[in-house]
C-alpha positions as CSV (number, residue, x, y, z in Angstrom):
1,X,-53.8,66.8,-2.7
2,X,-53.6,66.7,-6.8
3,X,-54.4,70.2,-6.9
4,X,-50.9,71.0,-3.8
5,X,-49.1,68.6,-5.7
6,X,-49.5,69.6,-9.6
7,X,-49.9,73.1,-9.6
8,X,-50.9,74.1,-13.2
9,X,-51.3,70.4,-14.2
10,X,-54.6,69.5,-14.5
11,X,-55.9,66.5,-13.2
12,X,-56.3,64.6,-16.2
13,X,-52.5,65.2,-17.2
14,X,-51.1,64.3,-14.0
15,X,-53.6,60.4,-14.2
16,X,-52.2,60.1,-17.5
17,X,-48.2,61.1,-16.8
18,X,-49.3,58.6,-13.7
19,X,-50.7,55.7,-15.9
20,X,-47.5,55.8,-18.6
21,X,-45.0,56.9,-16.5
22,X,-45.5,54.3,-13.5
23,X,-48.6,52.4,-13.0
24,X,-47.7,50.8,-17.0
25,X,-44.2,50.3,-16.5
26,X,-44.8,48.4,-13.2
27,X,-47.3,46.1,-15.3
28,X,-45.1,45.6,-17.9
29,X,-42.1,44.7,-15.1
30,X,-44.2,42.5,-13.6
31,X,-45.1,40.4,-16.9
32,X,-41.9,40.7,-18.2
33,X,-40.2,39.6,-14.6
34,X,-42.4,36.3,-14.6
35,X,-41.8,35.5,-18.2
36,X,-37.9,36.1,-17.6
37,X,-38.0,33.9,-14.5
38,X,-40.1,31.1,-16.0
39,X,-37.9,31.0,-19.1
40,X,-34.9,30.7,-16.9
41,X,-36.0,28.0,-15.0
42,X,-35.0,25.5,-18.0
43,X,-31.7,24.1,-17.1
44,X,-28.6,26.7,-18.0
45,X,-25.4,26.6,-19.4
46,X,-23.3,28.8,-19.0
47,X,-21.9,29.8,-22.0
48,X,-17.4,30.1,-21.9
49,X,-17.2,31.6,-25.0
50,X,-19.7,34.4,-24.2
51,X,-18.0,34.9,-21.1
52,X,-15.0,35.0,-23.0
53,X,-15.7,37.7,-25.2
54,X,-17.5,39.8,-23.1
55,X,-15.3,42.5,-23.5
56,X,-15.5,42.2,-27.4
57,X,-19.3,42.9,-27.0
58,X,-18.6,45.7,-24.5
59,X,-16.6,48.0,-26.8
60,X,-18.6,46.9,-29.5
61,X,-21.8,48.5,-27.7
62,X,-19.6,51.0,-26.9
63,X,-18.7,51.9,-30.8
64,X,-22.7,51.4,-31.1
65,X,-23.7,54.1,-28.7
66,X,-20.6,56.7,-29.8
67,X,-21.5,56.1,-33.8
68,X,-25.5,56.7,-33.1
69,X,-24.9,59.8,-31.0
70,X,-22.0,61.1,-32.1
71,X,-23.5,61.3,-35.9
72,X,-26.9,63.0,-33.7
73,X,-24.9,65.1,-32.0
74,X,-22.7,66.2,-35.6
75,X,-26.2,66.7,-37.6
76,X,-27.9,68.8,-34.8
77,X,-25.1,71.1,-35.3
78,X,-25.0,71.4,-39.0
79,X,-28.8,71.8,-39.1
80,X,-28.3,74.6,-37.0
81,X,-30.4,73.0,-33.9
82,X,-27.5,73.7,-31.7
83,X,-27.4,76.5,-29.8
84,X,-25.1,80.1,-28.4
85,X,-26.1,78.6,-24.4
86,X,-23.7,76.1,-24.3
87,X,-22.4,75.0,-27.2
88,X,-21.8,78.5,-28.7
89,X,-20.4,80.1,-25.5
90,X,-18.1,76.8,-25.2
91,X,-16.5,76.9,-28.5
92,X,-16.5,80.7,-28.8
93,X,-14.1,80.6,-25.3
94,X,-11.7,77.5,-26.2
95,X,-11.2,79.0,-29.5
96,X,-10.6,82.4,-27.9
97,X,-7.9,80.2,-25.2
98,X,-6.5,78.7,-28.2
99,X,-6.2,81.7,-30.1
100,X,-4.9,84.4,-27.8
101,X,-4.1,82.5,-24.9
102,X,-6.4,84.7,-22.2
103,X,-7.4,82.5,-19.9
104,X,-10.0,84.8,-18.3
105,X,-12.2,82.6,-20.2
106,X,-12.0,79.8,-18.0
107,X,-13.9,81.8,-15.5
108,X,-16.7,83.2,-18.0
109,X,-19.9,82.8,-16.0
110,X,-19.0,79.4,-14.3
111,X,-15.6,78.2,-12.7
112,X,-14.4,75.9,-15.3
113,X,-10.9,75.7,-15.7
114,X,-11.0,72.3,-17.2
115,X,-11.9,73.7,-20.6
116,X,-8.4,74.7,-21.2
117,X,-7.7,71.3,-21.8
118,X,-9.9,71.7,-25.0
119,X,-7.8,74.3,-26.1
120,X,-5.2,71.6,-27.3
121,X,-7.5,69.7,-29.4
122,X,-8.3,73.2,-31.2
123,X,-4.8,73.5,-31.8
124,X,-5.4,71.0,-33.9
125,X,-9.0,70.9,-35.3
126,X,-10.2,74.1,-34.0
127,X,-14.5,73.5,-34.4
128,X,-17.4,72.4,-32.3
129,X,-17.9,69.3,-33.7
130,X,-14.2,68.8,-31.9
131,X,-16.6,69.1,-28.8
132,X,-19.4,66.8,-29.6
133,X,-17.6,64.4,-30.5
134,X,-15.3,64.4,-27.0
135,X,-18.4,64.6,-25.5
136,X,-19.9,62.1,-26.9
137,X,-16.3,59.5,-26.4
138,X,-16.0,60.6,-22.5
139,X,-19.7,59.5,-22.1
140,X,-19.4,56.1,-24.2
141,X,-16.4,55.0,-22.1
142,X,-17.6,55.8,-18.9
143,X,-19.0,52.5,-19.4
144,X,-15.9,50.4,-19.2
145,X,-15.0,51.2,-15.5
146,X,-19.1,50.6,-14.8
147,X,-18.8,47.2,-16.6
148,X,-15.5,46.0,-14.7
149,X,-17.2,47.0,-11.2
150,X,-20.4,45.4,-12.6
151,X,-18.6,42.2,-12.8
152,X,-16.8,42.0,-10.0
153,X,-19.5,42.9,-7.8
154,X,-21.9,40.5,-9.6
155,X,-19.4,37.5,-10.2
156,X,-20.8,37.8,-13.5
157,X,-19.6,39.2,-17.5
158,X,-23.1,38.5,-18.8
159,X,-25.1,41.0,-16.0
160,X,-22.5,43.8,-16.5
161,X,-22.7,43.7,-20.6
162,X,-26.6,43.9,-19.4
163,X,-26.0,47.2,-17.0
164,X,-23.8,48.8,-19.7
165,X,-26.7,48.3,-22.2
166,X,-28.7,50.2,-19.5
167,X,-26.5,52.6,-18.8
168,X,-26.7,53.4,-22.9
169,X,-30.5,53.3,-22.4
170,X,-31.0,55.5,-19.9
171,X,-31.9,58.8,-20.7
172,X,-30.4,61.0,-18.5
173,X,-27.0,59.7,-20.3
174,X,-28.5,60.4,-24.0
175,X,-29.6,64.0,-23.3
176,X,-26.1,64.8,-21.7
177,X,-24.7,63.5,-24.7
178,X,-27.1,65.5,-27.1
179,X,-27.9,69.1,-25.5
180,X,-25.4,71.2,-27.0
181,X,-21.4,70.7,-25.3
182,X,-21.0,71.3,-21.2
183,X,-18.0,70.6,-19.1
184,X,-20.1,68.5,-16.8
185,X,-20.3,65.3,-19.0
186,X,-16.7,64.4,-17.7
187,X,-17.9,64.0,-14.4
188,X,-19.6,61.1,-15.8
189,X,-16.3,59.1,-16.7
190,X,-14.2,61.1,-13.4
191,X,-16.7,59.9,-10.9
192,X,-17.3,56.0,-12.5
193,X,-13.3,55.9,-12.4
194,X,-12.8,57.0,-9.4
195,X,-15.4,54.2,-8.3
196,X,-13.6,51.9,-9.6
197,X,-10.2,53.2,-8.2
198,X,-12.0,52.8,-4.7
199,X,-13.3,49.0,-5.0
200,X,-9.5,48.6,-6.5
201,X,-8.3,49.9,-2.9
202,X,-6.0,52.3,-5.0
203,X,-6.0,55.3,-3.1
204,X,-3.9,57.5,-4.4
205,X,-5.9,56.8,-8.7
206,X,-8.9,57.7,-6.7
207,X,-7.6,61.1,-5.2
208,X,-6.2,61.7,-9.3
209,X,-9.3,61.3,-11.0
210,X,-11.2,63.3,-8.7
211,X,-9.1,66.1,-8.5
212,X,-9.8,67.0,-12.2
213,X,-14.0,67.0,-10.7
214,X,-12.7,70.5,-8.9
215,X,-12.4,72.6,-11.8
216,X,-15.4,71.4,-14.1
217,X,-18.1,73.7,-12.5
218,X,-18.7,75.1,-9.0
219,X,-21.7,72.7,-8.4
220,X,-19.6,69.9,-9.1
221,X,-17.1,70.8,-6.4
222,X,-19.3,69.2,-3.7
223,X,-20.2,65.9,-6.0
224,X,-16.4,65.8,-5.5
225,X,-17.1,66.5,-2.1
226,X,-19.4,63.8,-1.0
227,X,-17.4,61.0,-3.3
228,X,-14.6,61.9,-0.3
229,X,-17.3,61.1,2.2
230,X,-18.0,58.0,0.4
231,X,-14.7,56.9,0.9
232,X,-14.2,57.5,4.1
233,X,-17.6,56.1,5.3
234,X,-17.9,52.9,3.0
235,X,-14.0,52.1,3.0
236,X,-12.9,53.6,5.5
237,X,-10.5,55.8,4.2
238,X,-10.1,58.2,6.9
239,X,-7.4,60.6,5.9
240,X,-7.7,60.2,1.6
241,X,-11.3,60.5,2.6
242,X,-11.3,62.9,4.9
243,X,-9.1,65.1,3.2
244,X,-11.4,65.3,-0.8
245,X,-14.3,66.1,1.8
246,X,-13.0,68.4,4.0
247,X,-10.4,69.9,1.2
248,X,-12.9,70.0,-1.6
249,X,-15.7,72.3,0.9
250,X,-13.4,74.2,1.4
251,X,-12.3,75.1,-1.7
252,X,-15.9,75.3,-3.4
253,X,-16.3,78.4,-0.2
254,X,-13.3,79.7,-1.6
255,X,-14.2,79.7,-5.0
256,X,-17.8,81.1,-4.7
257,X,-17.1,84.1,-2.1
258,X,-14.0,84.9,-3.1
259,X,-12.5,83.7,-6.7
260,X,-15.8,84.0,-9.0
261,X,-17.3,87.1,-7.5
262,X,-13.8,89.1,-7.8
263,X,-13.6,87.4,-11.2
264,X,-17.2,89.2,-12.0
265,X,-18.6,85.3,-12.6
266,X,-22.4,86.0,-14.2
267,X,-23.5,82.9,-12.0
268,X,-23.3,85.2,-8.8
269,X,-24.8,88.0,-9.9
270,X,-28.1,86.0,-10.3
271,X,-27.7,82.0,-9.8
272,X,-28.0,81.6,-6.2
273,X,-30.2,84.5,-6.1
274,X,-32.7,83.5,-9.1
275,X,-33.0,79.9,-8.0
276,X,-32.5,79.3,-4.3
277,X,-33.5,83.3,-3.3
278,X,-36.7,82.1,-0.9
279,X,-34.2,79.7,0.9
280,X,-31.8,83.1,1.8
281,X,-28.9,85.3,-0.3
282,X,-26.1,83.6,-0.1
283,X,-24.9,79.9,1.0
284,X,-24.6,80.3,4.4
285,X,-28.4,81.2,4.8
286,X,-29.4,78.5,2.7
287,X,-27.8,75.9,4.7
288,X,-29.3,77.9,8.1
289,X,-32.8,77.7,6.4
290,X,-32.8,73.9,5.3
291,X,-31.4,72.9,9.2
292,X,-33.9,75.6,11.2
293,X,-37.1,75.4,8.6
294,X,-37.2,72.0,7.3
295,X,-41.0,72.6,6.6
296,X,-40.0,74.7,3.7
297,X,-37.6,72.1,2.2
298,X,-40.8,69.7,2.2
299,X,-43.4,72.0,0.7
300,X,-40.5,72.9,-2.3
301,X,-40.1,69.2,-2.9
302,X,-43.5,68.1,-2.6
303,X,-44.2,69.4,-6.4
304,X,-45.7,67.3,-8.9
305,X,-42.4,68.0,-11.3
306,X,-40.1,67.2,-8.8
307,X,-41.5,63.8,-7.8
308,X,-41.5,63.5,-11.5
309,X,-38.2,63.9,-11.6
310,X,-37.1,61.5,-9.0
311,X,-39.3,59.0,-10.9
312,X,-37.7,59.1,-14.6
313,X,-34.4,59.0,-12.3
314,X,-35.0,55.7,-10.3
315,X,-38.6,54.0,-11.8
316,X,-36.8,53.0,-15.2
317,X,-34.0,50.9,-12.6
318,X,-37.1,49.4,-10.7
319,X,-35.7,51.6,-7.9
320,X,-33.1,49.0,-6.7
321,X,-30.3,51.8,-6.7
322,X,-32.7,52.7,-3.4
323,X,-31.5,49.5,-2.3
324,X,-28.0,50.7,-1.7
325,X,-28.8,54.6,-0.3
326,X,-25.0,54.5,0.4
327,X,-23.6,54.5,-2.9
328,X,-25.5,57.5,-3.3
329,X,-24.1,59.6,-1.0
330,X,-22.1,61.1,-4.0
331,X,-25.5,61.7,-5.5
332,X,-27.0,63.9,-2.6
333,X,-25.5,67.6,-4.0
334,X,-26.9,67.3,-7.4
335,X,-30.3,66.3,-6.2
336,X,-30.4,68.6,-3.2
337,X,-29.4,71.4,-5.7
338,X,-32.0,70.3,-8.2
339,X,-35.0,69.1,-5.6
340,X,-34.7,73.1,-3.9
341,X,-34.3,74.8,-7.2
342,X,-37.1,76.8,-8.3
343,X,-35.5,76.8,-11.7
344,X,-37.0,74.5,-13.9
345,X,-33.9,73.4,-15.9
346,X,-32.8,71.7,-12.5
347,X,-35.2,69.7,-12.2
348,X,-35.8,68.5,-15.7
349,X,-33.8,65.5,-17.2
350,X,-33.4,67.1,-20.2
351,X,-30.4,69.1,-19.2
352,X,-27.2,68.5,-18.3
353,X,-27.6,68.7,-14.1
354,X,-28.4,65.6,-14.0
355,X,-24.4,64.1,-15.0
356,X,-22.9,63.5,-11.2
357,X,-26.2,61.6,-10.6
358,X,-25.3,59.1,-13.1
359,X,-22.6,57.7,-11.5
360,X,-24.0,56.8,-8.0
361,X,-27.2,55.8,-9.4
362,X,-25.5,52.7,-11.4
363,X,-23.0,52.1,-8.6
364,X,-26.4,51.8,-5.8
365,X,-27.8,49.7,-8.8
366,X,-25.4,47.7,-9.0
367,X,-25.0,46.8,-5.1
368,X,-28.8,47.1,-4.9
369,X,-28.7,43.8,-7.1
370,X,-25.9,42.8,-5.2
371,X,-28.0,43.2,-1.9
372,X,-30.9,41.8,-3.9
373,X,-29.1,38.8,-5.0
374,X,-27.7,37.9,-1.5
375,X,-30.8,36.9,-0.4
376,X,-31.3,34.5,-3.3
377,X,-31.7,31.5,-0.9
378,X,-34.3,32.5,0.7
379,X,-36.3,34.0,-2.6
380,X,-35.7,30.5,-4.4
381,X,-37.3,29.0,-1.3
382,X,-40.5,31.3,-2.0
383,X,-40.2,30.5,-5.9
384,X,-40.5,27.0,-5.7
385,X,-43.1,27.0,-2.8
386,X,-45.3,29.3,-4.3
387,X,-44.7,29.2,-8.2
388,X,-43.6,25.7,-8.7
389,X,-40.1,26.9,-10.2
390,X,-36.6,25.6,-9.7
391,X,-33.9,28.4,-9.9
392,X,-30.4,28.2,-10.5
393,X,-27.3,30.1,-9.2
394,X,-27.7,33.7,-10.5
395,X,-30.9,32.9,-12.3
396,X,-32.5,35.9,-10.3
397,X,-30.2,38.1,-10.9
398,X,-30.4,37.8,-14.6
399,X,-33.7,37.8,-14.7
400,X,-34.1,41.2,-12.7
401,X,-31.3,42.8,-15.0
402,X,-33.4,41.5,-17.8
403,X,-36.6,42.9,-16.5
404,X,-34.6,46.2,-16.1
405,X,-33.5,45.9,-20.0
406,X,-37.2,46.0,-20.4
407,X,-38.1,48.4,-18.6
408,X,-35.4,50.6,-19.6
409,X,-36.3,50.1,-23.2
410,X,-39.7,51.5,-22.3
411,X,-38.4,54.4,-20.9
412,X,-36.1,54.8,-24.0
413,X,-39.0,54.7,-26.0
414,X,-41.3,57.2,-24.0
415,X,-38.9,59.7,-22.5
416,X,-35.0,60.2,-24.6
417,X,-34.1,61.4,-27.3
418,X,-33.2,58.5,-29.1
419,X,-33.6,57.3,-32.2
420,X,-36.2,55.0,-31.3
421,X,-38.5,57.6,-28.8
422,X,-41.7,59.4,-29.8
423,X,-39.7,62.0,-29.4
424,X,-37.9,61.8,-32.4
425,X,-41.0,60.4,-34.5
426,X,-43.4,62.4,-32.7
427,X,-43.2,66.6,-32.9
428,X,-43.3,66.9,-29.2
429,X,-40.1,68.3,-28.0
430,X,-38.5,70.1,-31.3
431,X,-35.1,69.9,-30.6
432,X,-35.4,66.2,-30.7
433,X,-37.6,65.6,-33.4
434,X,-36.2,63.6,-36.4
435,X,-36.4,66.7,-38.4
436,X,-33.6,68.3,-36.0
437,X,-30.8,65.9,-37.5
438,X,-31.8,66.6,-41.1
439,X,-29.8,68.9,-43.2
440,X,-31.8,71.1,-45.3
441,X,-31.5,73.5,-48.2
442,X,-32.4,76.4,-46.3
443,X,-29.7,75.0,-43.6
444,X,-27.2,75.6,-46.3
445,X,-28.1,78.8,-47.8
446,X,-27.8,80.0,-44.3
447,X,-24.3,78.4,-43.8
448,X,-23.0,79.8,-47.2
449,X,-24.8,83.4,-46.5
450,X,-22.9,83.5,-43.0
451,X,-19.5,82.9,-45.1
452,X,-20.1,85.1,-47.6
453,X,-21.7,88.6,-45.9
454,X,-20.0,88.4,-43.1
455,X,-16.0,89.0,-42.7
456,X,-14.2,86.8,-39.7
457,X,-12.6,89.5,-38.1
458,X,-15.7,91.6,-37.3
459,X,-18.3,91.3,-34.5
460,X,-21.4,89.9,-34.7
461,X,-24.5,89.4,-32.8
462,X,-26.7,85.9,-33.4
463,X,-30.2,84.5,-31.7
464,X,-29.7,81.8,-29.6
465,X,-30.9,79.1,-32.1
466,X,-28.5,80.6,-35.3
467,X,-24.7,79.3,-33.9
468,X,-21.6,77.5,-35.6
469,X,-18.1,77.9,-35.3
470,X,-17.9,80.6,-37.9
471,X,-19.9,82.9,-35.9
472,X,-18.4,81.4,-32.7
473,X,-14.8,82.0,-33.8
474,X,-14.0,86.0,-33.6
475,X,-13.1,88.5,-30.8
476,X,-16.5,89.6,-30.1
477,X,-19.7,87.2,-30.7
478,X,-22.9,87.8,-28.9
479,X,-26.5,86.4,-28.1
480,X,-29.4,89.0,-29.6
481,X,-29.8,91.3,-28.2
482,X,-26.5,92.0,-26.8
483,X,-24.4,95.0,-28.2
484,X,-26.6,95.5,-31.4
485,X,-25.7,98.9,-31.3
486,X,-22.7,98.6,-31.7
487,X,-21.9,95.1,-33.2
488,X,-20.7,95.0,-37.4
489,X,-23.7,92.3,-38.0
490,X,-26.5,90.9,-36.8
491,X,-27.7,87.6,-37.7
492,X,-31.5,86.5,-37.0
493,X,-33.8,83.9,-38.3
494,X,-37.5,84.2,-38.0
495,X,-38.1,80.5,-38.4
496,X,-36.7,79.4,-35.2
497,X,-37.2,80.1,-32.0
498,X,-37.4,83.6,-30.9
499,X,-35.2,84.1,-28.1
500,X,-33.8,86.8,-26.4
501,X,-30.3,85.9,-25.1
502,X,-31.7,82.2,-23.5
503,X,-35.2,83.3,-23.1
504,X,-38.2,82.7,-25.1
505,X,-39.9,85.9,-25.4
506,X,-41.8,86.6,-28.4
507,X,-42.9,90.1,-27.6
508,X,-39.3,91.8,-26.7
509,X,-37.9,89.5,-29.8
510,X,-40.2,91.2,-31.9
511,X,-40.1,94.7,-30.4
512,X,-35.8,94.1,-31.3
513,X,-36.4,92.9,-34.6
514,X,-38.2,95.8,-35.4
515,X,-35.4,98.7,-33.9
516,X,-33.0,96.4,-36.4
517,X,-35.2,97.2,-39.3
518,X,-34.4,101.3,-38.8
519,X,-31.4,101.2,-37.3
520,X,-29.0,98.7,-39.9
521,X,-28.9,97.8,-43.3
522,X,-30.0,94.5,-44.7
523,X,-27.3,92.7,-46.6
524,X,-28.7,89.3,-47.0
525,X,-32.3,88.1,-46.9
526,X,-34.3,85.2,-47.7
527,X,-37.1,83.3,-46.1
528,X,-36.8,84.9,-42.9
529,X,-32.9,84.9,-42.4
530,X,-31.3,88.2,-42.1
531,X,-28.2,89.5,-42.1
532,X,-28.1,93.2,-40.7
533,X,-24.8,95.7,-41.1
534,X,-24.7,98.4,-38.6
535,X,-24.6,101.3,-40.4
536,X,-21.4,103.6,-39.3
């Protein structure tokens, strides 16, 4: 069974990713949980003034989380650890909106007219750091529409400040906020709003903030979708409902057979096909293969990465949001998409395809305790007959969320990209390692080289790993090995990653590197950076 299940994992790896990854965090819950519960069984008071300021402590965490990621996000960039796929293509396009107005670049390679809203802000402070630092804002106050429905579900200020410090923990919200810029972080913020525009019974605020969802990304069309569904099966919104489910399939049809493939969109000439090809060619086969051959769904999903996946999604919440399988009906798309890919960025939580699960995750969390905490009664029976404790109103609440705190912590420290990770004290994924956030003098020499050799009105040609806004910023900008022949400059460096457009492949990478050395001119060298003039 190891062997069906973990592929080219070896045995050994998949009992040790088993030991840290589950059976220690559910030790560690365990202790924590009865510690928690036999603190709390001390007579409480609950405390005005902390429920008072609350808020002052939510937008203080809040400022917390945006000045520790934001500064990340700023450093990546000018330590050139940012990259051409996504943050270069991104900034490269608004600026291009901004400059020139064509908006054909709101269709380049995904449906995303919703970047044309960044166009404004680069009317203004035209740079990717513009981005990161949106990015980083929309994903810090997506927590103040979680912490209002936290606290109205719960009855309680203190457990929502406790969910929004989980929500900053959790670290499928930190790598969204730290790998590179993408359009799908405001899905985040649309979909927690539009939440809380539901429990608010304000239909027509719901319908608003999702309608932005529709333009973000194709995929995201059917998050959109099912939130509809959600409505009209949890509140019975029937025609509001009815109509973002029904309207919004429609339109995602619409917009992948008819308005990205006459717009030439690079996703359709290999996305479904690369990924989802064993299921069938287009949409329609897909969806006749997964309702005529389930066995085939279950053999994909049974995969040793996948259940991984579904464990650093739900194990670090103690797997209460299963509690609540309603609230994440919204969530169903994103992990259908990502459970049937064969594409490995899917089903990873370091990449961005993981922002509409977000959402519904802390919203089936949140009525997971809910559902949890309604049986309270009956579990304080239990307590005092078997463990000789005495609880108080709410005392089990807060002492699950607390044991969540911990556990999330763990999984903070063991799996994002956080300051306080292995990751970033331990070399083990490199665009996370401390060293990506520091500035160096070989950073700078590249920076100043990139200024001085290379004129902003010609077109140039950079690896994958070598991207700012200088290169970004001009008519014509490409990932090497695009249009070297005919590009004015090439810019390489053979100290990072050798890519060749978004793949790592040492061999082509150095079979290009070496056509560059006879057919163009070096202009600028040092310590493996190279600037290359084509020669006319």
């Amino acid at each position: 069974m190891i062997e069906k299940l973990g592929g080219e994992v070896s045995r050994g790896i998949l009992l040790l990713a088993g030991g840290a990854y589950i059976i220690f965090p559910v030790i560690i819950a365990s202790v924590f949980f009865l510690i928690f519960i036999r603190l709390s069984s001390h007579p409480y008071k609950k405390s005005i003034k902390k429920e008072k300021f609350s808020s002052l402590f939510l937008w203080i965490t809040i400022l917390i989380y945006c000045s520790i990621f934001g500064t990340m996000s700023i450093l990546k960039y000018f330590s050139f650890r940012t990259t051409f796929f996504d943050l270069g293509i991104y900034d490269y396009a608004i600026w291009n909106i901004a400059k020139s107005g064509d908006l054909s670049y709101l269709f380049w390679g995904h449906f995303r007219p919703i970047v044309g809203v960044y166009a404004f802000f680069y009317k203004l402070f035209p740079s990717a750091i513009t981005l990161l630092l949106l990015q980083t804002l929309a994903i810090g106050i997506s927590a103040v529409p979680l912490y209002y429905i936290a606290r109205e579900k719960l009855r309680s200020s203190y457990c929502a400040l406790l969910i929004v410090v989980i929500y900053f923990l959790y670290s499928p919200v930190e790598y969204n906020n730290l790998v590179n810029f993408h359009a799908d972080h405001l899905i985040i913020l649309l979909m927690f709003l539009g939440f809380y525009f539901l429990e608010k019974k304000n239909v027509i605020a719901f319908l608003l903030v999702c309608l932005p969802g529709l333009f973000l990304k194709e995929p995201l069309i059917l998050s959109v979708s099912m939130m509809g569904f959600y409505a009209l099966v949890r509140y019975r919104m029937y025609k509001s409902g009815a109509l973002l489910f029904i309207g919004s399939l429609l339109f995602f049809f619409l917009v992948i057979n008819v308005i990205m493939p006459g717009l030439g969109g690079a996703y359709y000439r290999g996305g479904v096909k690369g990924s989802f090809s064993y299921l069938g060619n287009s949409v329609f086969e897909i969806i006749k293969t997964m309702l005529f051959h389930p066995g085939i769904i279950v053999e994909e999903i049974i995969n040793v990465w996948k259940i991984g996946y579904l464990v650093f999604l739900f194990v670090p919440l103690l797997l209460i949001p299963l509690l609540s399988p309603l609230s994440l009906l919204p969530a169903l798309p994103a992990l259908a998409i990502s459970l049937l890919s064969r594409s490995p960025n899917l089903y990873w939580i370091q990449y961005q395809y993981t922002a509409s699960l977000i959402a519904p995750v802390f919203i089936a969390l949140i009525y997971g305790l809910k559902f949890f905490n309604g049986r309270e009664e009956s579990l304080k029976s239990w307590f005092k007959k078997h463990l000789k404790i005495n609880l108080d109103k709410n005392q089990l609440l807060k002492t699950s969320l607390c044991t969540i705190l911990a556990i999330s912590l763990y999984y903070n420290v063991v799996l994002s990209p956080s300051p306080i990770s292995v990751l970033f004290w331990k070399k083990l994924m490199g665009n996370y390692y401390k060293t990506s956030y520091v500035i160096t003098e070989r950073d700078r020499v590249l920076n100043d080289a990139l200024r001085r050799f290379i004129p902003q009105n010609s077109s140039v040609v950079s690896q994958n790993m070598v991207n700012n806004s200088y290169l970004a910023h001009r008519k014509e900008y490409y990932c090497f090995p695009q249009h070297i022949e005919s590009a004015d400059y090439v810019v390489l460096d053979q100290e990072r990653a050798h890519y060749i457009i978004d793949k790592l492949d040492e061999e082509e990478y150095e079979k290009e590197f070496n056509k560059l050395l006879k057919s163009h001119q070096i202009v600028f060298s040092y310590d493996g950076i190279y600037i290359f003039k084509r020669v006319k």
